[in-house]
matplotlib code that plots the C-alpha trace (Angstrom):
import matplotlib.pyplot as plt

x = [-31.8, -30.8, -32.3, -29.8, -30.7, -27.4, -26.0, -23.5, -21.9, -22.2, -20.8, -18.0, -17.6, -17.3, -14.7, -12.5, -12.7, -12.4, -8.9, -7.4, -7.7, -4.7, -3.1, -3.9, -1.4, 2.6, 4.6, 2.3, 0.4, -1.6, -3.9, -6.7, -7.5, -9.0, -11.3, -12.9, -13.1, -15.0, -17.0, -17.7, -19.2, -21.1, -22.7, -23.6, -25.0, -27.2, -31.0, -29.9, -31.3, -29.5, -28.6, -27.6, -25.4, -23.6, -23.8, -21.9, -19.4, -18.6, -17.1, -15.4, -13.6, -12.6, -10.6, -9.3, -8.2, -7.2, -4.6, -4.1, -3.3, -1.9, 1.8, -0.1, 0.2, 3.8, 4.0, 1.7, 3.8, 7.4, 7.5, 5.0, 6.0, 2.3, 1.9, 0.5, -3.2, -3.3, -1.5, -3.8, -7.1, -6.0, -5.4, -8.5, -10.2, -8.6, -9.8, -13.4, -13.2, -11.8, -14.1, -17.2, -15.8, -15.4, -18.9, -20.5, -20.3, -21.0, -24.4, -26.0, -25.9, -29.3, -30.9, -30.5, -31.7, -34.1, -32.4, -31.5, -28.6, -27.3, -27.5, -26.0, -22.9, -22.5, -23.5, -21.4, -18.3, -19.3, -20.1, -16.9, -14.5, -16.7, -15.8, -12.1, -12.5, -14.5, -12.2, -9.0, -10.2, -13.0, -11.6, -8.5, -8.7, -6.6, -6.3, -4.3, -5.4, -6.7, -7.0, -5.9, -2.5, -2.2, -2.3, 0.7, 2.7, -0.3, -2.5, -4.4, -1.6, -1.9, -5.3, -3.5, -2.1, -5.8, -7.9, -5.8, -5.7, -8.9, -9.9, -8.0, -10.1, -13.5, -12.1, -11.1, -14.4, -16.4, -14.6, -15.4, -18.8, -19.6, -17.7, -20.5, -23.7, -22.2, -25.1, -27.7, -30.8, -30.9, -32.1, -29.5, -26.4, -26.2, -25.4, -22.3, -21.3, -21.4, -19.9, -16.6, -16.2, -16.1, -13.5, -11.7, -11.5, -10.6, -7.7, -6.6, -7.2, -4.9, -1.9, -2.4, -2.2, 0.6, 3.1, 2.2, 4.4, 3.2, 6.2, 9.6, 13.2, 14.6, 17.9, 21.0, 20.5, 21.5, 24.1, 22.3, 22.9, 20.2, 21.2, 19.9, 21.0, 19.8, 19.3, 18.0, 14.5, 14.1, 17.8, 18.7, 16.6, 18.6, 21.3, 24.5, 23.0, 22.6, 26.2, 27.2, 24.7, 26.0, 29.3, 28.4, 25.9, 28.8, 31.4, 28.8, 28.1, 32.0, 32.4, 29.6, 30.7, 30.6, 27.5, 24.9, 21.6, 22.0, 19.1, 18.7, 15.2, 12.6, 13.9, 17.7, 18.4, 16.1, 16.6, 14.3, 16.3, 16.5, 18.6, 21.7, 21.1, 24.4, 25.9, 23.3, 24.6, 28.1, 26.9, 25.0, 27.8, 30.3, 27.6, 27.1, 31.2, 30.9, 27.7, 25.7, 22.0, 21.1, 17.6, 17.2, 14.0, 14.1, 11.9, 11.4, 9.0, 7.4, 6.7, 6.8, 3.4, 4.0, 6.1, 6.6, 7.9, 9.6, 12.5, 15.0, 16.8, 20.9, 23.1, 22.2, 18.7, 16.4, 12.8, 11.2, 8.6, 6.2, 3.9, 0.1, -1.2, -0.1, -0.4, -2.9, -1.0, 1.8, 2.8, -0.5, -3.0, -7.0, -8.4, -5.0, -6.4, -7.6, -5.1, -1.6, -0.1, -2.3, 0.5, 4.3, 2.5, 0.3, 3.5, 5.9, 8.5, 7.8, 4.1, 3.0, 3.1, 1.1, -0.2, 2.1, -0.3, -2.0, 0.1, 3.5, 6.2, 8.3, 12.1, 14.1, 17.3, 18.8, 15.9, 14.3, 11.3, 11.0, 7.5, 7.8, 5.9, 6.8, 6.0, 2.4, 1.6, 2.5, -0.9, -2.9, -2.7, -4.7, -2.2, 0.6, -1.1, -1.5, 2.6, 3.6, 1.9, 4.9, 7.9, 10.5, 11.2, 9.0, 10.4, 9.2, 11.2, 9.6, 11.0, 9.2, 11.1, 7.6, 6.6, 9.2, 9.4, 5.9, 4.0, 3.7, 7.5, 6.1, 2.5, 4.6, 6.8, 3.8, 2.2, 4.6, 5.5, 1.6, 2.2, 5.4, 3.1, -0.2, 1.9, 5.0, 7.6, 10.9, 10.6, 13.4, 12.3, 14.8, 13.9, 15.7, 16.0, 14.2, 13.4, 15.5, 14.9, 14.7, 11.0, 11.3, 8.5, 6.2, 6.5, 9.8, 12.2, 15.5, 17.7, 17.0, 19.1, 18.5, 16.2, 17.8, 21.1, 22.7, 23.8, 24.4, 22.5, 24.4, 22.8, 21.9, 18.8, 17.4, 14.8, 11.0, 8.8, 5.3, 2.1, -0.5, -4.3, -4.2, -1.8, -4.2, -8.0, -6.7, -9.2, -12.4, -13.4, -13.3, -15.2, -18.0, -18.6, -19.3, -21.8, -23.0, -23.9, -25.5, -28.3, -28.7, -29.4, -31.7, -33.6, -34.3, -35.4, -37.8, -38.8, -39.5]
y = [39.5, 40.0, 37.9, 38.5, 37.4, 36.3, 38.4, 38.9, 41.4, 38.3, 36.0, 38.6, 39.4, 35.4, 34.9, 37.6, 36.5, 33.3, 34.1, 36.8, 33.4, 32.3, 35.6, 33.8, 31.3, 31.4, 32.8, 35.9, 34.6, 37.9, 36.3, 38.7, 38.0, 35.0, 36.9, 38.8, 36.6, 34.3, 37.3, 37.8, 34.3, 34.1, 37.5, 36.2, 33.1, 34.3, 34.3, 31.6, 28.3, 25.0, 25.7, 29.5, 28.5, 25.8, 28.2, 31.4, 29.1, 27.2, 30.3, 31.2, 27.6, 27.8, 31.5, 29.6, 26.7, 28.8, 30.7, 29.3, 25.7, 27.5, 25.9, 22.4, 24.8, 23.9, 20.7, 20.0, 22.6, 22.8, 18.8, 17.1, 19.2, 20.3, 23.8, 26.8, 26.6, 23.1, 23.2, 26.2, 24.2, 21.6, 23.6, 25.1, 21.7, 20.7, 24.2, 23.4, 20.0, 21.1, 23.9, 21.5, 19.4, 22.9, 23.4, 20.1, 20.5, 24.3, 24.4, 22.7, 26.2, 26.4, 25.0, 27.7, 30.0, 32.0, 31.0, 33.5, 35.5, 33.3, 30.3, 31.4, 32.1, 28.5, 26.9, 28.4, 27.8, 24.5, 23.5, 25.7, 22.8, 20.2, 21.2, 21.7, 17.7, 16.2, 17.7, 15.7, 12.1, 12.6, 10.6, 9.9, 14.1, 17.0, 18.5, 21.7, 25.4, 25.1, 28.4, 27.5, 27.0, 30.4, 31.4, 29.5, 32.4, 33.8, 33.2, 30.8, 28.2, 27.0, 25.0, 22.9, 20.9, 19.7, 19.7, 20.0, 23.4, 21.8, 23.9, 27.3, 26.9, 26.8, 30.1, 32.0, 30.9, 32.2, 35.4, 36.1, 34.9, 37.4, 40.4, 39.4, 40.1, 43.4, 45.6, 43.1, 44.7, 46.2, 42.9, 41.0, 43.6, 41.1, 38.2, 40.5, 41.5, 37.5, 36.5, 38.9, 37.9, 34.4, 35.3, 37.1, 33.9, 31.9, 34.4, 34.1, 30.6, 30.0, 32.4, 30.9, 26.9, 28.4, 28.5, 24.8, 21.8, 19.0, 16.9, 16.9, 16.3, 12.7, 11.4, 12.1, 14.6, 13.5, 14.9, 15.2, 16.2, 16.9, 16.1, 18.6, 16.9, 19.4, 17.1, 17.8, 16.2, 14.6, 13.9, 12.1, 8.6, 8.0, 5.5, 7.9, 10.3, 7.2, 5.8, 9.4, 9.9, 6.5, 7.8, 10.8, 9.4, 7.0, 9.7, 11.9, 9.4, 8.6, 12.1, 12.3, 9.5, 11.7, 12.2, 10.3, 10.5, 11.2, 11.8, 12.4, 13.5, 11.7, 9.4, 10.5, 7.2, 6.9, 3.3, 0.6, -0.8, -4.3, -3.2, -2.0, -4.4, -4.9, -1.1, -0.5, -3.7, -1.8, 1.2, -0.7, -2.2, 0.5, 2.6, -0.2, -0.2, 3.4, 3.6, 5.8, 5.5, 6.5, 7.5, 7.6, 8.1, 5.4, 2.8, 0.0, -3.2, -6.6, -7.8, -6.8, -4.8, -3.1, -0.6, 2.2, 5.2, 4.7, 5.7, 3.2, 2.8, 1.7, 1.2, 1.9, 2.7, -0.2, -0.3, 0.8, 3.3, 2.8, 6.0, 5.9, 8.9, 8.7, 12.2, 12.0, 11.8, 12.3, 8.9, 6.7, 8.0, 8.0, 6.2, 4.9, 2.9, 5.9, 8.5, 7.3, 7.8, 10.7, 13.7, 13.5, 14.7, 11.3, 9.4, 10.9, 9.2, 6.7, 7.3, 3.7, 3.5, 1.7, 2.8, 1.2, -0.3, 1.4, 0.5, 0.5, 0.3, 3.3, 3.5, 3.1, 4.6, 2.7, 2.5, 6.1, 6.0, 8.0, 8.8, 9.2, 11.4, 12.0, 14.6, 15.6, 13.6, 15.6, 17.0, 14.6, 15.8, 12.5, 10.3, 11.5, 12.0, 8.3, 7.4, 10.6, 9.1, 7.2, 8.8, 10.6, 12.6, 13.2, 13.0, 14.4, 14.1, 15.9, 16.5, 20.1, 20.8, 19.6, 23.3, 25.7, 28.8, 29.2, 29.0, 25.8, 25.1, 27.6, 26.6, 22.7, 24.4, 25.8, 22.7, 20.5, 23.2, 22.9, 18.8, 19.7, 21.8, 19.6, 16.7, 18.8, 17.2, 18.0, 17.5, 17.3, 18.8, 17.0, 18.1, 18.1, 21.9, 23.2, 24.2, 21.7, 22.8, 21.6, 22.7, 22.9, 21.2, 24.6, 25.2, 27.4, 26.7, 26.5, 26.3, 25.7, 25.9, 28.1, 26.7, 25.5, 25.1, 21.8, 21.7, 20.1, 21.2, 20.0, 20.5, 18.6, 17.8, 16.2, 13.4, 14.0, 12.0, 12.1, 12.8, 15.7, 15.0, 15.6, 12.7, 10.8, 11.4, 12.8, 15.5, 13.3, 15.8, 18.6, 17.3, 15.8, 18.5, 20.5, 17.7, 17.9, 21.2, 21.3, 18.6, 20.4, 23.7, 21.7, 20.1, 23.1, 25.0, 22.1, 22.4, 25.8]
z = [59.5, 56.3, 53.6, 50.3, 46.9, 45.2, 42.8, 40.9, 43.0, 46.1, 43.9, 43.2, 46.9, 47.7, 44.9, 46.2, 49.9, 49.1, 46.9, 49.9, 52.7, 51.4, 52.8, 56.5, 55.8, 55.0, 53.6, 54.3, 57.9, 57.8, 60.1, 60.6, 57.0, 57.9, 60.3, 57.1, 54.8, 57.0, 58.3, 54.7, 53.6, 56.6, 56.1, 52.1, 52.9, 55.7, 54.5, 52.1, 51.6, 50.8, 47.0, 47.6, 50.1, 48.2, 45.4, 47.3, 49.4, 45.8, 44.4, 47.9, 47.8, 44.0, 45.1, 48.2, 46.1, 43.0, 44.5, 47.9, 45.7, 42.4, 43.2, 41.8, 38.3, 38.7, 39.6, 36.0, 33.5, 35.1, 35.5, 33.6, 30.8, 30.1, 27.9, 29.6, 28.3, 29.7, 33.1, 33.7, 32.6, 35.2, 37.8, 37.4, 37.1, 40.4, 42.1, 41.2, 42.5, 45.7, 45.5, 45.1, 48.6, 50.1, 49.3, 50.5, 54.4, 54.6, 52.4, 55.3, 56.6, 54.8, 57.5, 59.8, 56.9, 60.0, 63.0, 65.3, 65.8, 68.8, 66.9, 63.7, 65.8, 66.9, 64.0, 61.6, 62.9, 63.4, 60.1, 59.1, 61.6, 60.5, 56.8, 57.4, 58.8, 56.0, 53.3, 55.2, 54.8, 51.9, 48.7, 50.2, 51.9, 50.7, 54.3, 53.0, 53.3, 57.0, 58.2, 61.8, 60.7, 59.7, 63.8, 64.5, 66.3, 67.8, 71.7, 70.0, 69.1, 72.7, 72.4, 69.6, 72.1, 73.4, 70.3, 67.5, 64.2, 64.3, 67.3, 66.0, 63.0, 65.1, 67.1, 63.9, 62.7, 65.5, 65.3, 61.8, 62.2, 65.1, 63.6, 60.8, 63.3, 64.7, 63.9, 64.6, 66.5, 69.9, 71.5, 70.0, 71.5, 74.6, 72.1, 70.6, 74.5, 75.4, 72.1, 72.6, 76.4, 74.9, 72.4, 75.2, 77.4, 74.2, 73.8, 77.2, 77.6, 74.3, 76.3, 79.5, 77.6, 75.3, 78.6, 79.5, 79.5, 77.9, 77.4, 79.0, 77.9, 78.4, 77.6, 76.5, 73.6, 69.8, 67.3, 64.2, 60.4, 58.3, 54.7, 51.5, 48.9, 46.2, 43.2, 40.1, 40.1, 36.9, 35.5, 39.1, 37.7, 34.8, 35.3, 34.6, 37.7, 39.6, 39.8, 40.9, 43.7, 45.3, 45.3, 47.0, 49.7, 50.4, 50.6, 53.0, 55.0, 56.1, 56.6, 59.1, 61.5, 64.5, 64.5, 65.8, 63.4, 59.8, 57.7, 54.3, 52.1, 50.5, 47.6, 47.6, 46.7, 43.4, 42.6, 44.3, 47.8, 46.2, 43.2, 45.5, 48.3, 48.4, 48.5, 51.4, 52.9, 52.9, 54.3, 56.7, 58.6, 58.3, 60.3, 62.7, 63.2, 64.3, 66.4, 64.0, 62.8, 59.4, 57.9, 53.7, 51.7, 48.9, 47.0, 48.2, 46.7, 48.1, 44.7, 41.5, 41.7, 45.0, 45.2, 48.4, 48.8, 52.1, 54.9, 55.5, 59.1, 58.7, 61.2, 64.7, 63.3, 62.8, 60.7, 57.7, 57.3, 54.4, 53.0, 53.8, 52.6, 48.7, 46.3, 43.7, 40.1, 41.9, 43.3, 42.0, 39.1, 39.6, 36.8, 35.8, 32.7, 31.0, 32.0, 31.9, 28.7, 28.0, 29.0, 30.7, 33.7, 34.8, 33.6, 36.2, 37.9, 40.6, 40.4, 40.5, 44.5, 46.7, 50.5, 53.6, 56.3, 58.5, 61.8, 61.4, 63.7, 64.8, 63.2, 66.9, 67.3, 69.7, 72.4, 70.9, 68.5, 65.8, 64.3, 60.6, 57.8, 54.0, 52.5, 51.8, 54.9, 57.5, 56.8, 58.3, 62.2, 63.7, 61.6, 62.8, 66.3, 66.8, 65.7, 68.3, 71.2, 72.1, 70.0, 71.3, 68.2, 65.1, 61.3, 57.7, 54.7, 51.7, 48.2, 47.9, 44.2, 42.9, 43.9, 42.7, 43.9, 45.2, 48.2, 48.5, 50.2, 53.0, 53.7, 54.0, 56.5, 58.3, 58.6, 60.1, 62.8, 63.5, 64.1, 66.5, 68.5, 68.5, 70.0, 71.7, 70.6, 68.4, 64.9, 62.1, 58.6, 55.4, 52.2, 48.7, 48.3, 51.3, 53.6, 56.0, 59.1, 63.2, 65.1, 68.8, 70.5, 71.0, 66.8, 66.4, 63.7, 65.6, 62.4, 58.6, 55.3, 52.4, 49.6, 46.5, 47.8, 48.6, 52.4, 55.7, 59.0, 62.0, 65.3, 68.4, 69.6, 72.6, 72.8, 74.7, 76.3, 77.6, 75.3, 74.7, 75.0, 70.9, 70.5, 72.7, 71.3, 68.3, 66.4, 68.2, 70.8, 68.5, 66.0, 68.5, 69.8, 66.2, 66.0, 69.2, 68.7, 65.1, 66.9, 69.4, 67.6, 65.6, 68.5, 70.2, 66.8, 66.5, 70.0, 69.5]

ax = plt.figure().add_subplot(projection="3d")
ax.plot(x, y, z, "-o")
ax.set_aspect("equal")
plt.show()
């Protein structure tokens, strides 16, 4: 077994595995990275107590987050008008935070510093899922960056359905983790043969799942246009860029009267729904003349200190969906007395929202149910999960322009084909400058538009029904089980 001191060349090892994860995900989904990089942490913080491994998978989380998160870098300099030096401090700042949560769950690897190689190879990849869960609901959660979204097109995809990326974390996890005890001594070769017959059936299991039919068809299918508006981010809330985006959502909206679902992104109307109450009213009933349901992401308020960022139902589409999970200095500032006013960046736009409720009702179409998610929401799998349940079709309007031309767009694509899997069914994608697109029920992007071009996807698409045991039970099983089997490894060490 080995028994490592850290050094600098371990710290140097974690820094760069921890910065090549990112390569797992889009828009590179080189997925066997994720298979060394975990093989390489686990073989560092073997031998390790407590501190050492905090210490070793601190420096692998601030390369994940440094450049698997460096689109925030954006987000701070190209819209909150911050200079280089200190965007790039942030950044940094918010890298070693996230680096520090990475950090938490996985030093509890020190207690199995001398446990054998069999139990190493379950408790890793344990703590690794257990992690990956933690860092989704922990002070509000950041659930970006799992790794099991980066084997999306791959066998494995098909346990999503049952237990959620969740699970395709655990198996990338426990293949990394046993490439890292190849080598281990002669007595220990039957733990390697059991562990790859394991990752075999895993494999197998995955293809055979991937065939399955969770859900089914139902009703007549929709004609659908998904709008990408293409606005400027920050000129379209002054008043003169108001007036003309009413005239052209009006004037889009009569030329798409055949259809019947229109949808356009997050906040395309940016004006608060109670300041043109009336317009909408307009819009309203001329949709209801023709039969045709309308979805828009705009402001809306219950007072005057509660404002939402929200999707609106017109015409033959009835409700309002309210965000939940809100973006930290984005849409409501942390320690708000002390920070606003410091830079442009914690003074952005529209960033004094408040969280929706918990249980909403679903936007209906007619007698359909939609189960909505805006933007940086769609991360949260059990969220969604528990809105899916009983949807026909699933929803995410996002206003990705935050992010430029980075990563970020593609590892938000990624994501919400993961969420079309997990609970099989459709799901539209509307976004301000890409990437629009429609996700079949199994994960595959049907049709999108081009990024940063304004345009109009017109397709048709056909309602589901039924439910997957993830939309069900959510991550639960998953997650008990990791538990389940750190106490038990524990137990019997003790009994030992």
């Amino acid at each position: 077994m080995p028994t490592h001191k850290s050094s600098f060349s371990s710290f140097l090892l974690a820094l760069l595995s921890g910065a090549l994860l990112p390569l797992t995900l889009a828009p590179f989904s080189w997925w066997p990275t994720a298979v060394f990089s975990i093989c390489s942490l686990c073989f560092l913080c073997r031998g390790q107590g407590i501190r050492g491994v905090f210490a070793l998978s601190f420096v692998f989380g601030f390369g994940l987050y440094g450049v698997g998160a460096s689109w925030v870098y954006v987000s701070i300099h190209d819209y909150g008008h911050a200079s280089i030096a200190l965007a790039g401090a942030l950044t940094g700042l918010f890298a070693l935070g996230m680096a520090f949560v990475f950090a938490l769950p996985l030093s509890l690897f020190g207690l199995f510093r001398n446990a054998t190689p069999p139990a190493i190879l379950l408790a890793f990849p344990a703590l690794w899922v257990l992690g990956e869960w933690f860092r989704g609901w922990f002070l509000t959660g950041f659930p970006w960056l799992n790794v099991g979204y980066g084997f999306l097109d791959t066998w494995l995809v098909g346990w999503a359905p049952l237990f959620g990326a969740l699970a395709i974390s655990g198996i990338a996890a426990f293949s990394g983790t046993l490439l890292s005890l190849i080598g281990e001594r002669k007595q220990h070769k039957s733990m390697i043969s059991n562990g790859l017959i394991i990752l075999i059936l895993l494999c197998a299991g995955g293809a055979y799942l991937k065939m399955k039919l969770w859900t089914f068809p139902s009703g007549k299918r929709l004609d659908v246009a998904l709008v990408q508006a293409n606005l400027p981010l920050l000129e379209k809330w002054n008043d003169e860029a108001l007036k003309q985006i009413l005239v052209n959502f009006k004037q889009s909206n009569e030329s798409l009267l055949d259809q019947d679902l229109i949808i356009w992104p997050e906040s395309a109307l940016p004006t608060l729904q109670s300041n043109i109450s009336g317009y909408l009213d307009d819009i309203d009933a001329e949709l209801k003349r023709h039969h045709v349901g309308l979805l828009v992401g705009i402001p809306t308020n219950s007072d005057a200190n509660h404002y939402y960022n929200s999707v609106l139902g017109l015409g033959r589409a009835n409700g309002l969906y309210q965000k939940r999970r809100l973006v930290p200095f984005g849409e409501y500032v942390p320690l708000e007395r002390w920070l606003r006013g410091t830079i442009d960046f914690f003074d952005l736009p529209m960033s004094a929202f408040s969280a929706g409720e918990a249980l909403q009702s679903p936007i209906h179409l007619g007698t359909m149910k939609i189960a909505t998610a805006i933007c940086y929401e769609i991360a949260y799998g059990d969220v969604l999960a528990k809105d899916a349940q009983d949807a026909n079709i699933l929803l995410t309007v996002s206003n990705d322009t935050w992010f430029g031309k980075s990563i970020g767009p593609h590892q938000h694509l990624q994501i919400a084909r993961m969420r079309a899997v997990e609970n099989a069914k459709p799901l539209l994608r509307v976004t301000n400058d890409g990437v629009t697109a429609i996700i079949s029920p199994r994960g595959k992007v049907l049709e999108r538009l081009p990024r940063f071009k304004a345009g109009l996807l017109k397709s048709e698409i056909a309602p589901y029904q039924g439910s997957t045991p993830f939309s069900q039970y959510g991550s639960l099983p998953i997650v008990g089980l990791c538990f389940a089997t750190l106490i038990v490894l524990r137990m019997f060490r003790r009994f030992r």
